[in-house]
N, C-alpha and C positions, 0 to 999 in steps of 0.2 A: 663508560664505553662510548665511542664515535657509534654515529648513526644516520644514516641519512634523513634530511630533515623531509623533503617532500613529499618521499616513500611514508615516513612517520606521520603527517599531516594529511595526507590522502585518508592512510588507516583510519586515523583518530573520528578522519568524517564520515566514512564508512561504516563505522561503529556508535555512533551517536543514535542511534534511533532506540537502542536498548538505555538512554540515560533517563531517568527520572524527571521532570519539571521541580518538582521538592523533594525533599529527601526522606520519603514517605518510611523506605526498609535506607536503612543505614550503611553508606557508601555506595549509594542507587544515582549519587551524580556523579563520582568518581569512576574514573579510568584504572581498571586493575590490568597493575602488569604479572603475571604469574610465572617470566620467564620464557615459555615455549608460545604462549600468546596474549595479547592484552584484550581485554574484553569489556563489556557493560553489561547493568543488569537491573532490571526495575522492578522486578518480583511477575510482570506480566511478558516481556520480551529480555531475552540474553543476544547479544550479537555477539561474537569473537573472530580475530584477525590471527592468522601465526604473525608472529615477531619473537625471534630471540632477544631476550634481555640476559646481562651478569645481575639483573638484581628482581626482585619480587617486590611489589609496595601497591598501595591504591592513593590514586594523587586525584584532586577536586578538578574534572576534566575543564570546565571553563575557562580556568584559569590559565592552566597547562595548555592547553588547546589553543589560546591568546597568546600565550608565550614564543610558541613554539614554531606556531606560523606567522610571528612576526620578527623573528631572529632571520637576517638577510641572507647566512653562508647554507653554504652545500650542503656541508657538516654541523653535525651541533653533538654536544659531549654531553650526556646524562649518567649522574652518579647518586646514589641511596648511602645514603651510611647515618646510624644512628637517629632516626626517625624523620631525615631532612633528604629532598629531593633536589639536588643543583643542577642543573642545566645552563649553557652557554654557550655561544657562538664566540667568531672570534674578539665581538664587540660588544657584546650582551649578555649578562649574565643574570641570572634571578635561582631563589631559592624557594620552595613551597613544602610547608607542613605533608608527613609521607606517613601513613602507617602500611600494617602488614596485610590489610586486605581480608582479613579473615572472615567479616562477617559475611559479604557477599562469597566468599570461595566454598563456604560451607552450605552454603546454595546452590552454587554451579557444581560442585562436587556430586552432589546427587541428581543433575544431568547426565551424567555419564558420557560427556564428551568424548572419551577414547574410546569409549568402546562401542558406544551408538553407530558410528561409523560403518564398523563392521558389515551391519547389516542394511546399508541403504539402499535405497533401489532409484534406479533410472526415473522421471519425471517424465509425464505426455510432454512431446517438443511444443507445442501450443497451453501451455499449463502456463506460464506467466500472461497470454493474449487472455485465457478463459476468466484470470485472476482482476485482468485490470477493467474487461468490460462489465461485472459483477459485482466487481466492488462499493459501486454507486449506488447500486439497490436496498445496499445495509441501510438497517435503521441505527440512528442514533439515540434512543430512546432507549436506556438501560433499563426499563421496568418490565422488557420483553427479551433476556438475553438470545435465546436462540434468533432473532430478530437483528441482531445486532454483527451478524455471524456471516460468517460464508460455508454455505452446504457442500463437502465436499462428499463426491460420493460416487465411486467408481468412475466411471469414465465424465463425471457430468461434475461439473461444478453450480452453483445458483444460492439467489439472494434475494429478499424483500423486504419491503415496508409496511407490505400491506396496501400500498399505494400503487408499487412500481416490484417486476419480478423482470428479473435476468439468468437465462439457463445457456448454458456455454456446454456444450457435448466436444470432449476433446477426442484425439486422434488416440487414444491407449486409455486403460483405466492405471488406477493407483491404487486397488485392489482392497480402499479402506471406507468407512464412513466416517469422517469428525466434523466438526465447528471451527474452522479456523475465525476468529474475531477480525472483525472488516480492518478494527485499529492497526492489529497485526499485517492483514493483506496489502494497506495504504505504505508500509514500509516493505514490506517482502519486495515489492515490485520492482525496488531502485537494486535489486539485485538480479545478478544474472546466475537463478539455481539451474542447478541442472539434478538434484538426486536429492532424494526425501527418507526419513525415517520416525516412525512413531516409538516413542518410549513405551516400556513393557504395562504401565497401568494407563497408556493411550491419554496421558493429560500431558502429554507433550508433543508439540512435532518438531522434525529438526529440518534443516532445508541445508544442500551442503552446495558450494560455488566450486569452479575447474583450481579457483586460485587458493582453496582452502577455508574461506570465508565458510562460519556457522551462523544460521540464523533459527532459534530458538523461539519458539511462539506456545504461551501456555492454550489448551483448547478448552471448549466451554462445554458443559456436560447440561445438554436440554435438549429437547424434542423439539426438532424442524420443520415448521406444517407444512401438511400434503397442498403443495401448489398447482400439481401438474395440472387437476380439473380446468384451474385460470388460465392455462394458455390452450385450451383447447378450445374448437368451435370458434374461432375471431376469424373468420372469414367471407363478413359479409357482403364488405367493400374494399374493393382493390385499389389503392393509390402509391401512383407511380411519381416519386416525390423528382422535381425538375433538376437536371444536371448542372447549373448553378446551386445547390441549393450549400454547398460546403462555403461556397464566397458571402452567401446571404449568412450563414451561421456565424461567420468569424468577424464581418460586418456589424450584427447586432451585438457583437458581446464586448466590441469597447467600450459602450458603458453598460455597465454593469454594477447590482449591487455588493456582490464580494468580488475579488480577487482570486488568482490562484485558479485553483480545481472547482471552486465553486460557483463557476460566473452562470447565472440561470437567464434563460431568455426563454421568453414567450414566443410560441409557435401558433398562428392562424389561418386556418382553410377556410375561405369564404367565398362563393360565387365568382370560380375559376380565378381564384388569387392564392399567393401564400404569402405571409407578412413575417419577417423576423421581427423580434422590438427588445431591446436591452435599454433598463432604465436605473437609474440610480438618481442620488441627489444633487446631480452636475447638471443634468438631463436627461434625454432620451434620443435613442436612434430609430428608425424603422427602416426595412429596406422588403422590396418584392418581387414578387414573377410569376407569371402566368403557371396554370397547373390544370391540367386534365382532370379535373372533381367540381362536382356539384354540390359537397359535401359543405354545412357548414361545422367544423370542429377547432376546439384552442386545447393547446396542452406547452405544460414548463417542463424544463429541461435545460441540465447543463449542458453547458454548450461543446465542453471537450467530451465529454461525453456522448454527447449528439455525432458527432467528427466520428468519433469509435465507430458507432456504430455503423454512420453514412462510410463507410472504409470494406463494410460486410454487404449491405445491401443498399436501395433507394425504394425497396419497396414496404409498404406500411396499409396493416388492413383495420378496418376500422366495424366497431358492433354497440352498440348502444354505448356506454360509456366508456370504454376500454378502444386502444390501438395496440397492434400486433408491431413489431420490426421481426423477422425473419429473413434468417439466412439457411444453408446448410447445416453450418453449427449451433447458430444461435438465434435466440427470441429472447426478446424484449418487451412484455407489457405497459402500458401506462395510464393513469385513469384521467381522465379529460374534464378541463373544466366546464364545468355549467353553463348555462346561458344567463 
């Protein structure tokens, strides 16, 4: 069957975040085409795309995925027969080992894809903004799963490390309580859901797009600590962080020690100054400006994450070792370095 290639290759990237790194549950790197849609699936996250196919198979996505978006034409012809997957453009042709897919369908089967649907329900329109400024606060330290999680829980979503707590009070609730896995949240986000459903034993949630797209997240079954007492009472000292302060953020985080979503930079209030400083093994930046505080206090923080927040507020309260971010919807905690 002719197929458009870009439509194809858009899909295929869109669906990668359900693929495995190894192939821990078998056919957890491959791309299943089931016919009515192709899908992934890593025993912790499922993604699915509709796409019509004339054939059914699970083909090793890396491979296919290198193939496919690098055949030149508009068009490219995909055929299944006999346990071989061919593929071609007008100039390019290749063949890759195909089976029937079964291990992983006998998986996705018991999501109940067709019929989940049925009952989903509309999304708070601010539920993706609650998802991405909370996300940060998960721990990554699997020896505390509920830790690792994102609290969802009627109209509030939140998260912590025990270091750092983020509470995002959205505009509707979602009328449930689960865990969605931060791992999970860090991919939900490149999507644009708009409607939700929990499977009937609540160890699943589904998240559904306008364009058909499923996003599958298994949830985590543990007890969320009671945070709320932590973001109460920080309201000792009031600072009003300076209107430069988004140029001073993006300034210290070119160098930096990771890349990505990671880049942390050191924040310091000292005797009417603030000092950004990103440092890695190239160098170091600092940059500054004046600020209405007498306060001496340091504290780390990713920097796009810093951005998020400075997008809600510029104001920041501060109580012995803890800083408040408050907005209307949201608060942010953070525990402050030493001296």
């Amino acid at each position: 069957m002719k197929i458009k290639k870009q439509k194809l290759v858009d899909v295929l990237s869109a669906i990668k975040p359900g693929l495995a790194q190894k192939a821990i549950v078998e056919q957890a790197t491959h791309f299943i085409f089931t016919g009515d849609r192709v899908l992934t699936f890593n025993d912790r996250i499922c993604v699915s795309y509709p796409v019509r196919t004339d054939f059914t198979c699970s083909v090793a996505a890396e491979e296919f995925f290198k193939i496919a978006n690098n055949i030149p034409d508009d068009d490219i012809n995909i055929e299944v027969n006999d346990g071989i997957l061919r593929i071609e453009g007008l100039k390019v042709r290749a063949v890759l080992a195909a089976n029937s897919g079964d291990v992983i369908l006998s998986f996705v089967q018991s999501l109940n894809l067709d019929e989940v649907p049925k009952r989903a329900k509309k999304l708070p329109e601010d539920f993706k903004e609650a998802i991405k400024l909370c996300v940060f606060s998960a721990s990554t330290n699997m020896s505390i799963p509920a830790l690792t999680c994102l609290y969802l829980h009627d109209d509030y979503i939140a998260s912590t490390d025990n270091l750092r707590i983020s509470e995002y009070k959205m505009k509707s609730s979602l009328g449930c309580s689960v865990l969605l896995p931060a791992l999970s949240a860090v991919e939900l986000i490149k999507f644009d859901v708009a409607e939700f459903a929990l499977s009937e034993e609540k160890t699943w949630i589904y998240f559904f797009t306008k364009e058909g797209a499923i996003f599958c997240s298994r949830l985590v079954d543990a007890e969320f600590p009671d945070y709320v007492s932590f973001l109460e009472g920080i309201s000792k000292d009031e600072i009003v962080l300076p209107e430069n302060i988004d140029n001073l953020v993006k300034t210290a985080s070119i160098l930096t020690e990771e890349g990505g979503d990671n880049q942390e930079i050191e924040v310091q209030i000292n005797k009417g100054k603030l000092k950004c400083k990103g440092q890695n093994k190239l160098g170091w930046i600092e940059c500054e400006s004046r600020i209405q505080a007498r306060l001496s206090i340091t504290f780390v923080i990713v920097a796009s994450f810093f951005l998020d927040i400075l997008n809600h507020t510029h104001t920041m309260f501060f109580d012995q070792n803890k800083a408040l971010f408050k907005s209307n919807e949201f608060r942010h905690v953070i525990a402050l370095k030493g001296e």
